[in-house]
N, C-alpha and C positions, 0 to 999 in steps of 0.2 A: 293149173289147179282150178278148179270150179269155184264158180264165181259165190254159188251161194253159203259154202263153205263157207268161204271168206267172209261174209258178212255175218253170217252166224258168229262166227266167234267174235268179231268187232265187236254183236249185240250183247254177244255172253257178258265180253268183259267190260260193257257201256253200263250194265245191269248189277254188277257184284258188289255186295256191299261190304263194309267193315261197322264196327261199331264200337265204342272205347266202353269195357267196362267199369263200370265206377259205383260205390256203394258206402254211404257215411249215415254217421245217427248215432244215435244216443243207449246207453244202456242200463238199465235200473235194477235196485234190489225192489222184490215184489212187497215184502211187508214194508219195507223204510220208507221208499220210495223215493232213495237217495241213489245219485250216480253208482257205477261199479268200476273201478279202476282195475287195470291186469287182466280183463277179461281177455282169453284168446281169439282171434278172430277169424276161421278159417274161409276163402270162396273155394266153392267147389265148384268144377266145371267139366260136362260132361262125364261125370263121375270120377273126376281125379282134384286130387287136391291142387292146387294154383300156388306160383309164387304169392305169398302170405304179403310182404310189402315190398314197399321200395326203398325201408329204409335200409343200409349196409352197416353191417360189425366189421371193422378194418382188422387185418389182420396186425396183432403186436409182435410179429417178429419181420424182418426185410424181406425184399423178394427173393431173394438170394440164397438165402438160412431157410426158406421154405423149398425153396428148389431142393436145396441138397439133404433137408430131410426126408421129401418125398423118393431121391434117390437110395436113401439107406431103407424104405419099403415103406415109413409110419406114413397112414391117410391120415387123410383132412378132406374137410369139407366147404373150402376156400375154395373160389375160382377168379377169375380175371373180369372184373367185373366192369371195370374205369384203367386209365391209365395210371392213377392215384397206385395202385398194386392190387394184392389177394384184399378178397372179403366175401361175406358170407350176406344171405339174407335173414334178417330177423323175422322171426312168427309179428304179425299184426295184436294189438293191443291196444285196449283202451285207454285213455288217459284217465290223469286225476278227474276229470270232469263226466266221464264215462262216455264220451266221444269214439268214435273209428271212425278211419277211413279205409278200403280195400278196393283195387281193380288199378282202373289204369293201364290196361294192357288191350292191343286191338285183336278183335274177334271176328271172324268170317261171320254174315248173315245172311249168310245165301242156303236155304231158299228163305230160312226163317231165323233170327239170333235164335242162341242157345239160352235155356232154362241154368238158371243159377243157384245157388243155395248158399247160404251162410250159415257155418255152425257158429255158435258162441260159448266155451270151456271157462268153467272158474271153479276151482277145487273148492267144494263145500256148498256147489250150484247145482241141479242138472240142468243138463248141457238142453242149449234149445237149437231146433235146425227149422230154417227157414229157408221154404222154399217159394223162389221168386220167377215169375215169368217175364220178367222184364231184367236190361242188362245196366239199370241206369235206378238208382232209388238215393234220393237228398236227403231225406229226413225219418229213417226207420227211428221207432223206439222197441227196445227190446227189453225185458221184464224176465228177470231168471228168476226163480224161485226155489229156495234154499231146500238140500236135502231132507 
C-alpha cells in the first residue's frame, strides 16, 4: 500500500474533531418580566429536530406485557433505552424558575461544528427561533412575548 496514503489517513483521523452540544439559560415573559415555566424547548440540528432531553418516562407496564402487546400489532413509542426496561424521551422544558438545559450529545466538526437553533413553544407565546453559530452557549436569556 503506498505509504502516503497511510499517512494521510493517520492525519485525517489526528485532525477530526467532536464537540458536546450543550445549551442552558433562562426564559422570560416580555411584559412581567418574570420566569416562564413549561416552556418547550426544541435543538434543531441540521435541520432535524434532536432528541429534546435526557430525561426518560419509564414505562408503567413490565418488559414483558410490552413485548406481548407489541405482538398483538398496538405501537408505542418506547424503546430500550437502560437496562432499567422500555422508556421514552420527554420534550425539554423549562422549570418553575424558567431555566433549560438541551444538548449533551457529541457532534462531528470536521470541517466546521454545525449551526444550531433553538425553538422555544408556550401556548399563548409566539414561539421564538434562535439561531446560533456556536454548539456551546451558558447563559441565553430568552424573552417570548405574549400573543
Amino acid at each position: 500500500m503506498n505509504p502516503r496514503f497511510i499517512i494521510s489517513i493517520i492525519l485525517l483521523g489526528l485532525t477530526s474533531c467532536e464537540g458536546f452540544i450543550h445549551m442552558q439559560g433562562r426564559v422570560f415573559d416580555e411584559s412581567t418580566k418574570r420566569p416562564l415555566d413549561q416552556v418547550q424547548v426544541l435543538l434543531i440540528l441540521r435541520g432535524k429536530d434532536t432528541i429534546l432531553s435526557n430525561k426518560l418516562e419509564y414505562d408503567t407496564i413490565t418488559y414483558n406485557e410490552r413485548i406481548a402487546l407489541r405482538k398483538k400489532g398496538i405501537s408505542d413509542n418506547y424503546e430500550m433505552h437502560d437496562p432499567v426496561g422500555f422508556s421514552k424521551r420527554i420534550p425539554s422544558q423549562t422549570d418553575s424558575m424558567g431555566y433549560f438545559s438541551v444538548g449533551n450529545m457529541l457532534v462531528g466538526c470536521v470541517p466546521r461544528c454545525p449551526k444550531c437553533e433553538l425553538v422555544f413553544i408556550k401556548t399563548g407565546y409566539n414561539p421564538v427561533r434562535l439561531k446560533l453559530n456556536s454548539i456551546v452557549a451558558d447563559s441565553l436569556i430568552v424573552i417570548l412575548k405574549k400573543l
